[in-house]
C-alpha positions as CSV (number, residue, x, y, z in Angstrom):
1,X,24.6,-4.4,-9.8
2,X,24.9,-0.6,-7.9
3,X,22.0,1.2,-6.9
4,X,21.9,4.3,-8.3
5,X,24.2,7.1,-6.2
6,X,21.8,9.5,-4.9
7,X,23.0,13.3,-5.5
8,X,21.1,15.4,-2.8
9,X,18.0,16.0,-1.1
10,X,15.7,18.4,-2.8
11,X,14.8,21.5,-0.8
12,X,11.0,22.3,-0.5
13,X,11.6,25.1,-2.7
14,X,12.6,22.9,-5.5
15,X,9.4,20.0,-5.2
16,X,7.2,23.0,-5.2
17,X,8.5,24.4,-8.9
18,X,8.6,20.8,-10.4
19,X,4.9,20.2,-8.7
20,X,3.5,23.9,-9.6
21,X,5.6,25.0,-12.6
22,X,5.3,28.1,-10.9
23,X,7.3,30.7,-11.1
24,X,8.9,30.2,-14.8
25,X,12.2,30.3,-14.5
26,X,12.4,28.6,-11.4
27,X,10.5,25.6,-12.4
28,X,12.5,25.8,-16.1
29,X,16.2,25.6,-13.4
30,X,14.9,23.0,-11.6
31,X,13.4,20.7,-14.5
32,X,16.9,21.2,-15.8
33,X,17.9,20.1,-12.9
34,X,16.0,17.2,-12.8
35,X,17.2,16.1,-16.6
36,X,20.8,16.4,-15.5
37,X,19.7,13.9,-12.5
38,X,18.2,11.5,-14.6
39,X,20.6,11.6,-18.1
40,X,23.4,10.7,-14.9
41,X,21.2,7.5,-13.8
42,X,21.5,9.4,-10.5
43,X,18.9,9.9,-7.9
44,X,18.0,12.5,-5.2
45,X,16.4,11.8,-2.0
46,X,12.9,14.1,-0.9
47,X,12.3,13.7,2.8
48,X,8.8,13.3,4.4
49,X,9.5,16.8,5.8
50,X,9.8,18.1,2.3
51,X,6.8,16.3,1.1
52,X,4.1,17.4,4.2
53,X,5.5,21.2,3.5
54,X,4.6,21.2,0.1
55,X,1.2,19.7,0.7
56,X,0.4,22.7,2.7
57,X,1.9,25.6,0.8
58,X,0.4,23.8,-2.3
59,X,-2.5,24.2,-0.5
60,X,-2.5,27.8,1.1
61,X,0.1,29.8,-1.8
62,X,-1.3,27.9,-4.8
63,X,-4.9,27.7,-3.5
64,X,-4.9,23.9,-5.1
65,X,-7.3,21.4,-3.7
66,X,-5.9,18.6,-1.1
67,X,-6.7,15.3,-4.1
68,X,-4.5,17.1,-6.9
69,X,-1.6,18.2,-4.3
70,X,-1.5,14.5,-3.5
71,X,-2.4,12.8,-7.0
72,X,0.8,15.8,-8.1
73,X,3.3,14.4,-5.1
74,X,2.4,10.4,-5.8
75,X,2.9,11.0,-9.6
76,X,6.3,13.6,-9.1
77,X,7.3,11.2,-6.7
78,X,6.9,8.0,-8.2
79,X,9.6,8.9,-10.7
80,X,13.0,6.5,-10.6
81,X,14.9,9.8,-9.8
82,X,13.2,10.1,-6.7
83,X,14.2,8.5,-3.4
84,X,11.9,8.7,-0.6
85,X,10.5,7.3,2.9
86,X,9.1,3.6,2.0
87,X,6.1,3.7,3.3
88,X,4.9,7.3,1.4
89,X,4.2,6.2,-2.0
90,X,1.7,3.3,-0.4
91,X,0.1,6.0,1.3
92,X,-0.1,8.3,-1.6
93,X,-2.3,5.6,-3.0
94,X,-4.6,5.4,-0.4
95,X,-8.1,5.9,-1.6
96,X,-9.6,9.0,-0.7
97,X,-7.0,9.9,1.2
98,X,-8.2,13.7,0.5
99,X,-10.9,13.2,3.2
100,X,-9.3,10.7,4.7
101,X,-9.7,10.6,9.0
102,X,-7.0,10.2,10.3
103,X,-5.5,12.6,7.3
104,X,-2.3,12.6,5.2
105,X,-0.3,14.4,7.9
106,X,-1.5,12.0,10.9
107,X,-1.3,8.9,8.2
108,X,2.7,9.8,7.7
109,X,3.7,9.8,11.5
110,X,2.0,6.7,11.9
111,X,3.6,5.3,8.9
112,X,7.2,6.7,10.4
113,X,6.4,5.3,13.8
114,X,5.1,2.0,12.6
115,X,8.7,1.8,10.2
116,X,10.1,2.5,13.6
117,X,8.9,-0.6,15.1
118,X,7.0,1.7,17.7
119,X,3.2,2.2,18.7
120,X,1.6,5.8,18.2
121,X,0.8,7.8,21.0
122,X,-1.6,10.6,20.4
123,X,-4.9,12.4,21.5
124,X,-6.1,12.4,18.3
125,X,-9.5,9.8,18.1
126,X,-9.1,9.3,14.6
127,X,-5.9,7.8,15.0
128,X,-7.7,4.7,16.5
129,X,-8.2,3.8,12.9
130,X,-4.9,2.9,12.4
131,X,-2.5,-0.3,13.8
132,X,-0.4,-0.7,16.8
133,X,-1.9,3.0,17.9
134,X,-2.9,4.3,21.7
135,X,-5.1,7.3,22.1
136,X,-4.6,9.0,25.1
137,X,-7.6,9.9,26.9
């Protein structure tokens, strides 16, 4: 059997109107968009660059709290229609990843290094949390 042929990769601007349903017409295009996806048996790829900007402009344009911009992305996401980096949907489960330390946005370079096969470097202390990571002091 196939896999499923992936069609694109969705733009922030799209993620945001599916996540936010905000403005109208824009989320109505791009749920459209979305059914026409799915009705295919297609799929369409959302980078973790796409993903870490709409945490934050959910954040600072929507005024929405960090827990429901990452409940929102892990449910959005989880969809069949959606392709994304493998280890982001584990890390969208994390518990409390809200107040997590390290946070979401340190949490996803790890997880891209670690996919990598590479240690992170970094100055952040937190960080020490985390596998296979060096803290510069």
């Amino acid at each position: 059997m196939s896999l499923p042929e992936i069609r694109g990769a969705l733009d922030t601007s799209v993620v945001m109107r599916l996540l936010t349903g905000q403005p109208d017409n824009l989320a109505m295009t791009a749920r459209r968009y979305m059914a026409e996806i799915e009705q295919a048996g297609a799929r369409v790829f959302v980078s973790n660059l796409v993903v870490l900007e709409v945490y934050f402009a959910c954040q600072h344009h929507y005024g929405m709290a960090k827990e429901v911009v990452l409940g929102g992305l892990r449910s959005l996401l989880s969809m069949r229609t959606f392709v994304v980096h493998p280890h982001l949907l584990p890390l969208l489960a994390t518990e409390g990843l809200a107040t997590a330390k390290p946070g979401f946005l340190d949490r996803l370079i790890h997880a891209e290094a670690d996919a990598a096969g590479l240690p992170l470097i970094t100055f952040e202390k937190a960080a020490a949390r985390l596998p296979n990571t060096e803290v510069l002091e």
